[in-house]
C-alpha positions in Angstrom: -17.4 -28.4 -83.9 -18.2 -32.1 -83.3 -15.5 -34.5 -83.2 -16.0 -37.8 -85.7 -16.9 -40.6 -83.8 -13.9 -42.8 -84.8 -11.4 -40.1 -83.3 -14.0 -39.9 -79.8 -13.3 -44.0 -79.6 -9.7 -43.4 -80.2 -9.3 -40.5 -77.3 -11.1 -43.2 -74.9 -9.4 -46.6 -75.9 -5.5 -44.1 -75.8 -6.4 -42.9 -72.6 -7.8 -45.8 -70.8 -4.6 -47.3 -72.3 -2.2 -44.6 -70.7 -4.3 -44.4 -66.8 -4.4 -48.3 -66.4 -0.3 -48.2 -66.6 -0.1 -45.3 -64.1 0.4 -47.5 -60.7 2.9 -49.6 -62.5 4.8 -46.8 -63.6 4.8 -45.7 -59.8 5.7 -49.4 -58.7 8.8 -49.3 -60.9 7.7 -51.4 -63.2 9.5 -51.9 -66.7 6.9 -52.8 -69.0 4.2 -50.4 -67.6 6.2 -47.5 -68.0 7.0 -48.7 -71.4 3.6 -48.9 -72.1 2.5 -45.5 -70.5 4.7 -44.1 -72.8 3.6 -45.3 -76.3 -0.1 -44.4 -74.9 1.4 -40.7 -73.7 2.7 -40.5 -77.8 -0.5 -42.1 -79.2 -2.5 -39.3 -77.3 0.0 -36.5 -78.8 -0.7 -37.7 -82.4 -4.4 -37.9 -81.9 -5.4 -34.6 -79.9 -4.8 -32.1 -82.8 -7.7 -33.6 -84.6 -10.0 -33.0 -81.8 -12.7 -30.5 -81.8 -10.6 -28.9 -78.6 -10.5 -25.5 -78.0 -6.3 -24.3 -78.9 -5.9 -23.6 -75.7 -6.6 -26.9 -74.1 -5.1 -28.7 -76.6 -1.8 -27.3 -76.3 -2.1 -27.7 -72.6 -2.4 -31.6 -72.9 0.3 -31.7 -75.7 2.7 -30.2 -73.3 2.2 -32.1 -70.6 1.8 -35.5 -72.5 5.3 -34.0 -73.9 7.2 -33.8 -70.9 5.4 -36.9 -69.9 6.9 -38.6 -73.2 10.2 -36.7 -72.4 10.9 -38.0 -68.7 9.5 -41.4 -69.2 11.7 -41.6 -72.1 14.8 -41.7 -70.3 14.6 -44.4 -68.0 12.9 -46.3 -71.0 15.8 -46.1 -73.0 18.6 -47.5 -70.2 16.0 -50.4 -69.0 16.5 -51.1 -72.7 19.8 -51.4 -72.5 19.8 -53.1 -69.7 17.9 -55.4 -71.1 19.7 -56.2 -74.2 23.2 -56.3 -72.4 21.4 -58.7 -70.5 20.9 -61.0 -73.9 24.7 -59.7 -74.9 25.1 -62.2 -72.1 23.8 -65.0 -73.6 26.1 -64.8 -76.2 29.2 -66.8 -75.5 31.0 -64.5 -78.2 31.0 -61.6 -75.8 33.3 -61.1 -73.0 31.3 -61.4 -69.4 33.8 -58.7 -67.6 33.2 -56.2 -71.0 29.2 -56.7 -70.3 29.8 -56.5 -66.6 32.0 -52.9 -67.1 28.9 -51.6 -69.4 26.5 -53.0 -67.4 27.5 -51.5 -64.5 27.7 -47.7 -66.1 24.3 -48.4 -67.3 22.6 -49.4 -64.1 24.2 -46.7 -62.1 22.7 -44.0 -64.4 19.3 -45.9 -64.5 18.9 -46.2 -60.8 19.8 -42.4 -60.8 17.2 -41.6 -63.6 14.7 -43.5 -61.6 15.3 -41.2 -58.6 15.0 -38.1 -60.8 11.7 -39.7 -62.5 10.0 -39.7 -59.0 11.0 -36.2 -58.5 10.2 -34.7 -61.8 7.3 -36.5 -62.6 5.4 -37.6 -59.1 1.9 -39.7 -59.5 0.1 -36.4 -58.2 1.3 -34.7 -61.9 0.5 -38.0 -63.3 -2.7 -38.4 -62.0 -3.3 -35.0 -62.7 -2.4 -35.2 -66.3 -5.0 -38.2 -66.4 -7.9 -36.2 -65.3 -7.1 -33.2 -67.0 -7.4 -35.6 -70.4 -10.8 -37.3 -68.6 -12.8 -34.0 -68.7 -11.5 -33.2 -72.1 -13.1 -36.1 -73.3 -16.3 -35.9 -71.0 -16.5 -32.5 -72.4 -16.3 -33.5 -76.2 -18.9 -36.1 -75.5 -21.4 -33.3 -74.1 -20.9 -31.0 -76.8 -21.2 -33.7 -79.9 -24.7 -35.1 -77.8 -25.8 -31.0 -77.8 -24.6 -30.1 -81.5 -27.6 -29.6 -83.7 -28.2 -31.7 -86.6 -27.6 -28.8 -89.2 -25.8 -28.7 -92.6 -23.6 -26.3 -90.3 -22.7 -29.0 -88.2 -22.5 -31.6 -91.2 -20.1 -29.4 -92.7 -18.0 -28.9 -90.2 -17.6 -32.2 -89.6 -16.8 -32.7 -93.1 -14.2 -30.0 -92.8 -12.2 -31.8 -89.7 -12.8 -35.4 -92.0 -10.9 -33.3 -94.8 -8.4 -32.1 -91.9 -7.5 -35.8 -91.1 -6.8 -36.9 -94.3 -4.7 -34.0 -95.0 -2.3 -35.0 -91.6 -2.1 -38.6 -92.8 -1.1 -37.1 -96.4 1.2 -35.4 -94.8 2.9 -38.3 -92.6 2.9 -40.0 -96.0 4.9 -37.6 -97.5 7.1 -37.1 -94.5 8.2 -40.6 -94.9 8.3 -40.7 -97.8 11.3 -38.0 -97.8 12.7 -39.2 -95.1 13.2 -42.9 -96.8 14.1 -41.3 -99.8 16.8 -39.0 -97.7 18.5 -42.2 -96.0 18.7 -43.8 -99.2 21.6 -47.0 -98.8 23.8 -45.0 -96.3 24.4 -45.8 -92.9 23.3 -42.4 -91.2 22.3 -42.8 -87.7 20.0 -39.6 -88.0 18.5 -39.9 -91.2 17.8 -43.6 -90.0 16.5 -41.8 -86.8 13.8 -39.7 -88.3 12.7 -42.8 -90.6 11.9 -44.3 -87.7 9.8 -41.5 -86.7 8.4 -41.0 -89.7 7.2 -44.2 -89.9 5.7 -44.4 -86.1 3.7 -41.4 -86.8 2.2 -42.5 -90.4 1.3 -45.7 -88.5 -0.8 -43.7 -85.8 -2.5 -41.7 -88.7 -3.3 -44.8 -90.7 -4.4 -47.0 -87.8 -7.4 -43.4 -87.4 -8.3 -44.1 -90.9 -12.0 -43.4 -91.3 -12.5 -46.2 -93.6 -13.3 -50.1 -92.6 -9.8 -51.6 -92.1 -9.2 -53.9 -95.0 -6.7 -56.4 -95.5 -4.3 -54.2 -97.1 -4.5 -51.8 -94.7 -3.8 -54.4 -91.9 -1.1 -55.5 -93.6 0.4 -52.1 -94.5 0.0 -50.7 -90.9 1.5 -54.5 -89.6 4.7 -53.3 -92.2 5.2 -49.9 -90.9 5.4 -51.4 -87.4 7.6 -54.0 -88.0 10.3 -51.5 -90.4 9.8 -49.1 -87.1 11.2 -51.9 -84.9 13.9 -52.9 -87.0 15.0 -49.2 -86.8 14.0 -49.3 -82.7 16.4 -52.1 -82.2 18.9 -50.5 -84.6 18.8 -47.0 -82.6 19.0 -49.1 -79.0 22.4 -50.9 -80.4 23.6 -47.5 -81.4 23.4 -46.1 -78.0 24.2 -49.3 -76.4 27.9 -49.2 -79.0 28.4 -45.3 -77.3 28.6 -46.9 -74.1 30.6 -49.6 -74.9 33.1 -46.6 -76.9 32.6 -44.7 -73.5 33.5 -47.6 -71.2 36.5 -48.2 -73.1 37.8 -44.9 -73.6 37.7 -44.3 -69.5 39.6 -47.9 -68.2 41.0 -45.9 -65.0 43.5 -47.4 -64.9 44.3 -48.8 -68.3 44.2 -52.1 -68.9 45.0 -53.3 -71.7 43.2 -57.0 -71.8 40.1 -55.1 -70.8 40.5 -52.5 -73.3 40.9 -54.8 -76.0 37.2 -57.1 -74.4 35.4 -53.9 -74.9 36.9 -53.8 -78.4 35.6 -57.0 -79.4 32.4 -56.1 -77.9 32.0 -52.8 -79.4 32.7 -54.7 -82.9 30.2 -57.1 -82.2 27.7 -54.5 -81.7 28.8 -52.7 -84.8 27.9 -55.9 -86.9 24.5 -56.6 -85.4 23.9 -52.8 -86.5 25.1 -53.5 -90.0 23.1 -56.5 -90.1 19.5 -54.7 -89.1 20.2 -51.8 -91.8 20.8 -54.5 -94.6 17.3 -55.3 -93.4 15.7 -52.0 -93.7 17.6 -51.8 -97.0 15.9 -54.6 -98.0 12.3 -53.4 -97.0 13.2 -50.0 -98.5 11.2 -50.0 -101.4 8.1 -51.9 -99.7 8.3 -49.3 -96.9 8.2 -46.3 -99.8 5.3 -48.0 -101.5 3.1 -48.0 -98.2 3.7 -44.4 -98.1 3.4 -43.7 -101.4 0.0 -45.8 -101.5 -1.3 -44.0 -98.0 -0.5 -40.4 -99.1 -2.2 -41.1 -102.7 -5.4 -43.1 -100.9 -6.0 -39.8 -98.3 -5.8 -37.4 -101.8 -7.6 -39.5 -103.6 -10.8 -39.8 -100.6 -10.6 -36.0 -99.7 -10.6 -35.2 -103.6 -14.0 -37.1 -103.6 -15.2 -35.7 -100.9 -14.5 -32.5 -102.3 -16.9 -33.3 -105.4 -19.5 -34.6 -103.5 -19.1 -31.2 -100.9 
């Protein structure tokens, strides 16, 4: 089967995207690996909808997976290290609270670091990278080889209605999951908005059709609700460290107990604050999705009748 051409572009642009960031990743460095990782989830939404043979394609979704998986770890404590580090800025907070927390973060970082090299070396990195090369190379052979043939046509047609189906389908998910979280705080349920709306994004920005201004805009408001829920989930974990840090003063202290109490409030209210902003984008977010899922029905419907 031949792969549409829109999907082919997207392979090449997501790759190129995750191999460029490889020698920064093996350098250390905080925004490559950052980067290596949204490409390593871009290329796990996209390579289902290849014209890849099952077993291939569950080869590269495993490894991109672990890839995702490993990288993921360090990515979230240079995060936190990162927003202690504006925690400082903030004359509200207690230095010698951030200094306890920031010290418990950047011993386990430094220790996830040394794990990252040993787990995932740039030989399985590298080797990951060319794997996903000739998977590409070999689509391109086989879509310049595939007869023109209302065979072919309609199998194209057939992975064109297989798209649209996957992006009806993130629609949907997030559409339950928004209506799920409803006004509560619930860390999870705010959790797998989040993801729901990450992947609907990546499904939307693969849209076959030209990307209009509404489209722009609806992908550009599905980002930004995803980062308000990002920064929400990094505060989250950042408040279990501060509970952590407080709950193990060895030995007690009370003036330090009650720094990390102030600090672990002050946390809490920035994580109020961000979901009165997703509350307030609720219904904007559930419209997108709503519009999204009901634009991919309505286009493989009239494919469908043309078919």
């Amino acid at each position: 089967m031949r792969t549409l051409p829109r999907l082919c572009s997207a392979f090449d642009d997501r790759l190129g995207a995750f191999t460029r960031e490889l020698p920064g990743v093996e350098r250390g460095g905080v925004g490559a690996l950052h980067r290596a990782r949204v490409a390593s989830r871009r290329l796990r939404e996209l390579i289902p909808l290849l014209a890849l043979d099952r077993r291939t394609s569950r080869k590269l979704n495993r490894g991109l997976k672990k890839v995702t998986r490993k990288l993921g770890t360090v990515r979230e404590l240079d995060v936190l290290s990162r927003l202690i580090d504006q925690f400082r800025q903030d004359k509200r907070c207690s230095p010698a609270a951030l200094e306890c927390v920031g010290a418990a973060v950047a011993r386990a970082r430094n220790e996830a670091r040394e794990r990252l090299i040993d787990d995932l070396p740039m030989v399985k990195l590298a080797g990951l990278a060319a794997r996903l090369k000739r998977a590409g190379e070999a689509l391109e052979r086989d879509d310049a080889s595939y007869p023109h043939s209302p065979r072919a046509s309609g199998k194209v047609r057939a992975q064109r209605w297989a798209f649209e189906a996957r992006l009806a389908s993130r629609a949907a998910r997030a559409e339950a999951a928004i209506e799920k979280a409803s006004s509560v705080y619930a860390s999870e349920r705010l959790h797998d908005v989040r993801i729901a709306l990450k992947r609907l994004r990546y499904a939307a920005e693969l849209s076959e059709q030209p990307a209009s201004r509404r489209l722009t805009a609806d992908i550009a408001t599905l980002k930004a609700g995803q980062e308000i829920l990002g920064r929400l989930h990094d505060l989250e974990v950042l408040l279990a460290w501060g509970r952590e840090a407080q709950a193990s003063l060895s030995p007690p202290d009370i003036n330090a107990w009650r720094e990390l109490r102030d600090l672990v409030h002050r946390i809490e209210d920035d994580c109020r604050r961000l979901h009165a902003r997703f509350i307030g984008d609720r219904a904007t977010l559930l419209t997108i999705a709503n519009r999204l899922g009901a634009r991919s029905h309505s286009i493989g419907t009239s494919r469908q009748a043309i078919g």
